[in-house]
C-alpha positions in Angstrom: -2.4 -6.0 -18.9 -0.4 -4.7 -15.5 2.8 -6.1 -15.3 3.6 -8.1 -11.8 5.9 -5.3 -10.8 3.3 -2.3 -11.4 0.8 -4.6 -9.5 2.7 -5.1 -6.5 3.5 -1.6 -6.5 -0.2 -0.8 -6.9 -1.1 -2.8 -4.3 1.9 -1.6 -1.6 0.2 2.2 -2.7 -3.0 0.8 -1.4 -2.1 -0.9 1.6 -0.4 2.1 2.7 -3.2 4.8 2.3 -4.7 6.5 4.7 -8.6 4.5 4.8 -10.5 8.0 4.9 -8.9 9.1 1.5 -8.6 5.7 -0.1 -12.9 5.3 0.8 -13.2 9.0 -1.2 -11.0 8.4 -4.0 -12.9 4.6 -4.4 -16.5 6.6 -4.5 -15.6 8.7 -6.7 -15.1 5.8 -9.1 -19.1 5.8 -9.5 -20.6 2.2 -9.5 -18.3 -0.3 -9.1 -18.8 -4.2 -10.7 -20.3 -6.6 -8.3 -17.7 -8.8 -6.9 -18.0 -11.4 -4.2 -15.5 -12.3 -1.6 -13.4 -15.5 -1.6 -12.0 -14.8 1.4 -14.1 -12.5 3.9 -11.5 -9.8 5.6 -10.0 -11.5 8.4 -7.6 -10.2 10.7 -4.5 -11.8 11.4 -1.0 -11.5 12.4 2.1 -11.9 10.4 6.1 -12.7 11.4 8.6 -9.8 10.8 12.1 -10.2 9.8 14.9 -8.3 9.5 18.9 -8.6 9.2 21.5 -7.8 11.6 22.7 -4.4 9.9 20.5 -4.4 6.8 22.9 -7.4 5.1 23.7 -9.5 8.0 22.1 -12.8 9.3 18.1 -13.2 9.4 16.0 -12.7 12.9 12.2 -12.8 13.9 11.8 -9.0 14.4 8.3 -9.5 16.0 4.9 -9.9 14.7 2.7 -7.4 13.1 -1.3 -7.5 13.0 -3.0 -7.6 9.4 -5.9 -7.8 7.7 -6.7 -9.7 4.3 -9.2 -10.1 1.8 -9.5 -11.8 -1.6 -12.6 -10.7 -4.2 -13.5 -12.0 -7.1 -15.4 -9.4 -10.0 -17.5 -10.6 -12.5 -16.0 -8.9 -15.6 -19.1 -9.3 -17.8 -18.2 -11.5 -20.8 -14.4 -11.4 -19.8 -13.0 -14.4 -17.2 -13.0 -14.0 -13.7 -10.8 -11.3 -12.0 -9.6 -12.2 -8.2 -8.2 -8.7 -5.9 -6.2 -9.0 -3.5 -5.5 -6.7 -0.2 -3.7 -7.0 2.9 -3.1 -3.9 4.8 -1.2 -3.5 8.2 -3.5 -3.3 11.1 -7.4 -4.0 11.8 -9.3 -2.4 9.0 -11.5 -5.0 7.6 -12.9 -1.8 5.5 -9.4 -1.2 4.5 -8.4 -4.9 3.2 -11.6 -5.1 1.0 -11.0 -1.7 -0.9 -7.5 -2.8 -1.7 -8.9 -5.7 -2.8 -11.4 -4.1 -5.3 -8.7 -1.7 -7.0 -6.5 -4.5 -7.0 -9.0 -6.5 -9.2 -9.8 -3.7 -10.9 -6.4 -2.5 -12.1 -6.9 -6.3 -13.5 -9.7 -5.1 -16.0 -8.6 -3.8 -19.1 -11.7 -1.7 -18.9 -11.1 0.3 -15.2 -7.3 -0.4 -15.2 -6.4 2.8 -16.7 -9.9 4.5 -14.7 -8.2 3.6 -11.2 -4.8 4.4 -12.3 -5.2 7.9 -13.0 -8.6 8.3 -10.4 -7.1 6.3 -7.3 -3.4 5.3 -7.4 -1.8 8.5 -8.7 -3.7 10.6 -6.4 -2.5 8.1 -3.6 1.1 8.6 -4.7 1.1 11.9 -4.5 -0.4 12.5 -0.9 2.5 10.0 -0.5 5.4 11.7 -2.0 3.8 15.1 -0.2 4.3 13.3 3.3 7.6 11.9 2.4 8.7 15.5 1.7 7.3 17.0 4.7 9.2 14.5 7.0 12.2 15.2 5.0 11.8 18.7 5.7 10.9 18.4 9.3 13.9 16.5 10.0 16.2 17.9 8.1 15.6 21.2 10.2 16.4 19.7 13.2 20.2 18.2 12.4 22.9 19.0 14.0 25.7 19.7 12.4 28.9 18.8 14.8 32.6 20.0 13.7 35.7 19.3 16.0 38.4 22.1 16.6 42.0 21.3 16.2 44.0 22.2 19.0 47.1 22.9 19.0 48.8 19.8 21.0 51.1 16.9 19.3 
């Protein structure tokens, strides 16, 4: 069973893929349960908050578009399994693929299937991106230094 913190980290790595890679990594999964959807993807928006300087007071930064989708799988002889996915943006595409690898990573049977097949894979396009920007910024700092004159 996936513990609530892998899960939301699971699902943040979906929601942040790029759609053409998270679409390849999900077909090469093979044939996937049926599932049905709870909750069609819809697209909405969503309120954004923020602090004044990361600790202070709470403010309405603005509002950001999303799209959600709920699934349930039938899981054979086992109960029910409902996926969640919202993703930033208008993919309805997007929101129902995190949605199946959510409820997925929920099956005993796929969990450790789409772990290994989807989410690691994810995670490392990730961290390579990360790095990159690391690297691309780093290389343009500017180092400043002050001279010490010699007034009192």
């Amino acid at each position: 069973m996936v513990s609530q913190t892998q899960r939301q980290a699971c699902m943040a790595t979906l929601a942040k893929a790029e759609l053409t890679q998270l679409e390849e990594l999900v077909e090469q999964l093979g044939l996937l349960p049926e599932y049905n959807f709870l909750r069609s993807p819809e697209i909405g928006s969503a309120m954004v908050r923020s602090r004044i300087g990361g600790s202070g007071s709470d403010f309405n930064l603005g509002e950001i578009t999303i799209t959600r989708c709920v699934i349930q799988i039938e899981a054979g002889g086992e109960e029910c399994i409902t996926g969640f996915g919202y993703v930033k943006g208008r993919s309805r595409r997007h929101a129902e693929l995190a949605a199946v690898c959510d409820g997925l990573l929920q099956c005993p049977s796929w969990y450790e299937r789409v772990e290994v097949e989807v989410i690691q894979p994810l995670n490392a396009t990730t961290q390579r991106t990360h790095e990159l920007e690391q690297r691309q910024t780093s290389a343009t700092k500017v180092e400043f230094f002050t001279l010490v004159r010699g007034e009192s």
